[in-house]
C-alpha positions as CSV (number, residue, x, y, z in Angstrom):
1,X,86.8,148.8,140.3
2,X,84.8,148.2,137.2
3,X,82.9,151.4,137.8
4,X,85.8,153.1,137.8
5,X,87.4,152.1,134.7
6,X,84.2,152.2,132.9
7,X,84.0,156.4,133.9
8,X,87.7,156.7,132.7
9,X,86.8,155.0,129.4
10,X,88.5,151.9,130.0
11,X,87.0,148.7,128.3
12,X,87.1,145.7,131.3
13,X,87.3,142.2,129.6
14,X,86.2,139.5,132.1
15,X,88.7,136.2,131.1
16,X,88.0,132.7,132.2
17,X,84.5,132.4,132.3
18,X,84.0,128.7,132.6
19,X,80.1,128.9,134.1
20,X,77.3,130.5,134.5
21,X,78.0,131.5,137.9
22,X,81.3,132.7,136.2
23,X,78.9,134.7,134.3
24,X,76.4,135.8,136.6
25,X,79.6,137.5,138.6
26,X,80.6,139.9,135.7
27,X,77.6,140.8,134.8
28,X,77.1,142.0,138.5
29,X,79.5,143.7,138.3
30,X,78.8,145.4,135.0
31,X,81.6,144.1,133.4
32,X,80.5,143.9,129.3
33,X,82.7,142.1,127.9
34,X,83.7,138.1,128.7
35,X,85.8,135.2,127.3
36,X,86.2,131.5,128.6
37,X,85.1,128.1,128.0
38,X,81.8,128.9,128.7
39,X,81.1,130.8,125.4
40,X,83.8,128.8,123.4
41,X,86.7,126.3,123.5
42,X,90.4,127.5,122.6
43,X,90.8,127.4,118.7
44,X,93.6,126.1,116.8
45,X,95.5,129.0,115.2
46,X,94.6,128.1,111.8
47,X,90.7,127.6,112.9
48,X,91.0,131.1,114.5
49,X,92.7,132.8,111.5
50,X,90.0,131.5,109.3
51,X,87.0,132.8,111.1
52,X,89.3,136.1,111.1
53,X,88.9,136.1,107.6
54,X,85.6,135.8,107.4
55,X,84.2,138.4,109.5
C-alpha cells in the first residue's frame, strides 16, 4: 500500500508510534514520515502554538 501511494504522490504519515518496534515496522515498509509517543509526548495547545511560532 505504501508503495502505491508513494508512486501516486501521496505523502503516508505513520501515527502512533509508541516503540521502536513501532518504528522498525514503518520504516520497512518505507513509510517516511511518523508521529507517536516515541518521538514526543502530546503538547498542551499553548506549548504547541509556541514552538509554532518559533520555527
Amino acid at each position: 500500500m505504501a508503495q502505491i501511494c508513494d508512486e501516486l504522490g501521496f505523502n503516508i504519515v505513520a501515527e502512533g508510534v509508541e516503540s521502536e518496534l513501532h518504528e522498525s515496522v514503518v520504516k520497512k515498509a518505507q513509510i517516511h514520515s511518523a508521529q507517536g509517543f516515541l518521538y514526543n509526548k502530546a503538547l498542551a495547545f499553548n506549548v504547541a502554538l509556541s514552538l509554532l511560532k518559533k520555527a
